[in-house]
C-alpha positions in Angstrom: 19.8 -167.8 -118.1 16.8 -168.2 -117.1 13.3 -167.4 -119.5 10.0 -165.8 -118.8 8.7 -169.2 -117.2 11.3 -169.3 -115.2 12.5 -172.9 -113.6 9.6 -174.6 -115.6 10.2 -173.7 -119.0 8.4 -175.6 -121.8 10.8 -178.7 -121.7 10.4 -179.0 -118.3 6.5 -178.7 -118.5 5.6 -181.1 -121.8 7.0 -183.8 -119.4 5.8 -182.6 -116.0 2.7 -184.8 -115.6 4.5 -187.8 -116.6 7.9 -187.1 -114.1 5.0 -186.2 -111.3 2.6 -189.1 -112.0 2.6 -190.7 -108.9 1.0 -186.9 -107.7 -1.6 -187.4 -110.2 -3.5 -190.3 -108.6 -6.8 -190.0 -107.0 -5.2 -191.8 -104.3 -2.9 -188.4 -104.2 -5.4 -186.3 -105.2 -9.0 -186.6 -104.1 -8.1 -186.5 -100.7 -6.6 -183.1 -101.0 -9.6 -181.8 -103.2 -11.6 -183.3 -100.7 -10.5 -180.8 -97.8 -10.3 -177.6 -100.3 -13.6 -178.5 -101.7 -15.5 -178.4 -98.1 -13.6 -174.9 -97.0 -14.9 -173.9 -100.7 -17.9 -174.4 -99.7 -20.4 -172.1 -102.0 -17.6 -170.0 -102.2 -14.4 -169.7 -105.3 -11.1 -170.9 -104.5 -7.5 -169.2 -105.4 -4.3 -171.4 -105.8 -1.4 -170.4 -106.2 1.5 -171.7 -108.8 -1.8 -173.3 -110.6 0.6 -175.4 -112.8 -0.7 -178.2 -115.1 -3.9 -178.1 -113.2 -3.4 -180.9 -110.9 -5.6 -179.9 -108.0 -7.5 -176.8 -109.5 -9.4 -179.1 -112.7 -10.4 -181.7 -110.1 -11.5 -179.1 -107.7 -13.4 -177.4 -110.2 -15.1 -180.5 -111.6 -16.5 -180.6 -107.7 -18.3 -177.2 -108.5 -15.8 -174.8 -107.1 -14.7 -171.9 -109.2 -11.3 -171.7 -109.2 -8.8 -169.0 -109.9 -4.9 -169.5 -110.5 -1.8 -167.6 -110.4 1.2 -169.0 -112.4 4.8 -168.0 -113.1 5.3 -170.0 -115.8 3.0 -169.8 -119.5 4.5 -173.3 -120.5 2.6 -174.9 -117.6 -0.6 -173.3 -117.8 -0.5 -174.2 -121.7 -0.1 -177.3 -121.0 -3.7 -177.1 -118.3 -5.4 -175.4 -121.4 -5.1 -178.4 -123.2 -6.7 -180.8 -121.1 -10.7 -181.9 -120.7 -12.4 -178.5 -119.4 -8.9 -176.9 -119.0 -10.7 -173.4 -119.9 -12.5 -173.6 -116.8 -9.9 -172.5 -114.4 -9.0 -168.6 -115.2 -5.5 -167.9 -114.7 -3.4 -165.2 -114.0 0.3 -165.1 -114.9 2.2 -163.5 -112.3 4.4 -164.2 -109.3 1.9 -165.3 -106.6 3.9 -163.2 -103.7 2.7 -159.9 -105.2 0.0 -160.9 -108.3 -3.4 -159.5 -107.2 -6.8 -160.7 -108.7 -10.0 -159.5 -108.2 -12.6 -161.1 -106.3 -12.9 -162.5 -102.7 -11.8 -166.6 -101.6 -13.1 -168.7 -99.4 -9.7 -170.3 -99.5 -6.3 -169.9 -101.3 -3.9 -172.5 -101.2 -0.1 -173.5 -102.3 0.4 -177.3 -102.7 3.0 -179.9 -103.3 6.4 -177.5 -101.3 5.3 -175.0 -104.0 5.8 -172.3 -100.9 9.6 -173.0 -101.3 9.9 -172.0 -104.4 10.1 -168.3 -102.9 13.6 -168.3 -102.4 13.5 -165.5 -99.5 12.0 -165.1 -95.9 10.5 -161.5 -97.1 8.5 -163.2 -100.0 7.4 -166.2 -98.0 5.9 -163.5 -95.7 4.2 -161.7 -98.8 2.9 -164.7 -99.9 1.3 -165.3 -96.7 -0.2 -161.7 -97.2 -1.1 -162.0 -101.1 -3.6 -164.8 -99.2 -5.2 -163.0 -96.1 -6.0 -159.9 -98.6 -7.3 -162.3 -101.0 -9.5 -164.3 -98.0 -12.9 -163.3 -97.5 -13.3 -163.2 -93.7 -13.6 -166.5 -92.2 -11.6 -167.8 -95.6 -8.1 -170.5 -95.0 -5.2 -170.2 -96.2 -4.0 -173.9 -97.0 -0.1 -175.1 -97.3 1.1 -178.5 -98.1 4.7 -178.5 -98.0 7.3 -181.0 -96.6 9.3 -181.1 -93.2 13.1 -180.2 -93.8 14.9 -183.3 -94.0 18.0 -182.3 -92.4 17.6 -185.4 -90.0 18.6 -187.6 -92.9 21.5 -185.8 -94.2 24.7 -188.0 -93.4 27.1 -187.2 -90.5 28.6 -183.2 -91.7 27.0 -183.5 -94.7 24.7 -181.4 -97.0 24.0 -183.3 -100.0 20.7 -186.0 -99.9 20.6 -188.5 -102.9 17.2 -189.4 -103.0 16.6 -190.9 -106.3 20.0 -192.8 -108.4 19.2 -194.9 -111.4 21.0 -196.4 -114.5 19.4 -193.2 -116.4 20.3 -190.2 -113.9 20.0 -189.2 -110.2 18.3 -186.5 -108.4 20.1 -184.7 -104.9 19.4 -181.9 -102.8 21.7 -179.7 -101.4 21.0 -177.9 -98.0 23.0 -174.3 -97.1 21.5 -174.6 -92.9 22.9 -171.0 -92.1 20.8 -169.4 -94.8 17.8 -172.2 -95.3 18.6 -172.3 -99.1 18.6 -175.3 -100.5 18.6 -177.1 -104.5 17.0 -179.5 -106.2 19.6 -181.2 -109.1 19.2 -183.6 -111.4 21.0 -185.3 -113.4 19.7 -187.0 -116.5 21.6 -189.5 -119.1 20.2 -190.3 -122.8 21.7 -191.8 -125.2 24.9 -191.1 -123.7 24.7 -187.6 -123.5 23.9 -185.9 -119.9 21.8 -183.0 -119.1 21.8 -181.0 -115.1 18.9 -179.4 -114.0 19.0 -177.3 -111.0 16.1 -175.7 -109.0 16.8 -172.9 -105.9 14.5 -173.2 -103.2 14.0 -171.8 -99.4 13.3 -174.3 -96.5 10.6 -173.2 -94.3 9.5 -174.8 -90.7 6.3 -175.3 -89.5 6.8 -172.9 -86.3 8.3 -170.2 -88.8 4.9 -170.5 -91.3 2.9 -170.2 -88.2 4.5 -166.8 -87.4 4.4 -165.8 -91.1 0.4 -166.4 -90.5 0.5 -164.5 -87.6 2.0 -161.4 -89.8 -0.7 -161.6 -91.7 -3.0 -161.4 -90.1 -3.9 -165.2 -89.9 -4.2 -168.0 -86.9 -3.8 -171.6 -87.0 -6.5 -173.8 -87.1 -5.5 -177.1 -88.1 -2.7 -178.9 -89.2 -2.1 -182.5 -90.0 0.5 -184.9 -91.6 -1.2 -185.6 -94.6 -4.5 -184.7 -96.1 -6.5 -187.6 -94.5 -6.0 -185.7 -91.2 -3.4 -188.1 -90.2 -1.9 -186.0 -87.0 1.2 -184.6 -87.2 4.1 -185.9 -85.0 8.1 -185.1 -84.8 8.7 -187.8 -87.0 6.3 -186.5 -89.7 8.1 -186.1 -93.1 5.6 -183.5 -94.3 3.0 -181.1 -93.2 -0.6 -179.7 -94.5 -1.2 -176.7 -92.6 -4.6 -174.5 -92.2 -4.9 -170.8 -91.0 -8.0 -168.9 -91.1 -8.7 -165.5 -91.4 -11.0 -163.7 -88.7 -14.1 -164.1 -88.9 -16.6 -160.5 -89.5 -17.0 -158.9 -86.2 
């Protein structure tokens, strides 16, 4: 059964840095705080599913004021305790529905997060939480990756994509419904633990209409935060839609 953090309880967030690290590099990071730092502009920023603070505190520490919404307490405990982790005001709340006050220059959902809304319907509402958040003009900013269906063996739905002496990691893909899991396995000591996560597949041409329901249009997207452009083979997608502008 699942606790008030949900799928990141405080297990899973004491360690989440560490299993993530290769996110935590400025080679990962700057470039992404980068973008969200110039549509900041003078203005505050709203992420949502805040999490350890791995883009917020860095966006911050670029003069941005940033708001989060977060899920899970474990995770934003563990953002408290870092440098200046008091500097990013939280809310805790589902970020499909949780309202703040205040108006964004841009809002933003990084790293698949938006797949952790395990319908269509919420998708959509997170899409709206955003626009009614967005000050006119403001973007709406997703990162998430491409579905990888391409690479799922001949009638198969199961992708190994990390096996080791110590434990493996595999998703598994349902294509009539777009659900999908992340499992892992892990062995210590000789004893095995299983770790599944639920999430919802999304495609680029399905957010864009999800912006469009919103209220939103697309204005840029790109394979990776550099501006790389984005092709039919790219593996992942960064994706801006901006609010209208003030008549």
């Amino acid at each position: 059964m699942l606790d008030e953090d949900g799928y990141f309880p405080e297990a899973v967030a004491a360690r989440y840095d560490a299993a993530e690290a290769s996110r935590f590099t400025p080679e990962a990071v700057d470039p992404a705080v980068d973008v969200l730092a110039e549509l900041a502009g003078d203005g505050h920023a709203l992420e949502f599913g805040v999490g350890t603070g791995r883009i917020a505190l860095p966006l911050a520490r670029r003069g941005v004021l940033v708001h989060g919404i977060d899920l899970s307490r474990a995770m934003v405990a563990q953002l408290r305790a870092k440098p200046a982790g008091d500097t990013v005001d939280v809310t805790i709340g589902d970020f499909a529905t949780t309202t703040v006050n205040g108006s964004f220059a841009v809002a933003y959902v990084v790293f698949n997060t938006i797949k952790n809304v395990t319908t269509q319907e919420g998708q959509i509402a997170v899409f709206r939480n955003a626009a009614a958040h967005l000050e006119p003009g403001g973007c709406f900013v997703v990162e998430v990756n491409v579905p990888a269906l391409r690479s799922l063996p001949p009638g198969q739905n199961v992708l190994p994509w990390e096996v080791g002496a110590h434990g493996w990691s595999y998703d598994v893909f349902d294509v009539a419904t777009q659900r999908m899991s992340s499992n892992y396995v892990e062995i210590v000591d000789g004893h095995g633990t299983f770790r599944s996560i639920p999430f919802r597949y999304v495609w680029p041409a399905e957010l864009d209409l999800m912006a469009m329901l919103a209220g939103l249009s697309l204005r840029d997207r790109w394979a990776t935060w550099s501006g790389d452009p984005f092709t039919s083979e790219s593996r992942q997608h960064v994706s801006i839609w901006q609010k209208p502008a003030a008549p």
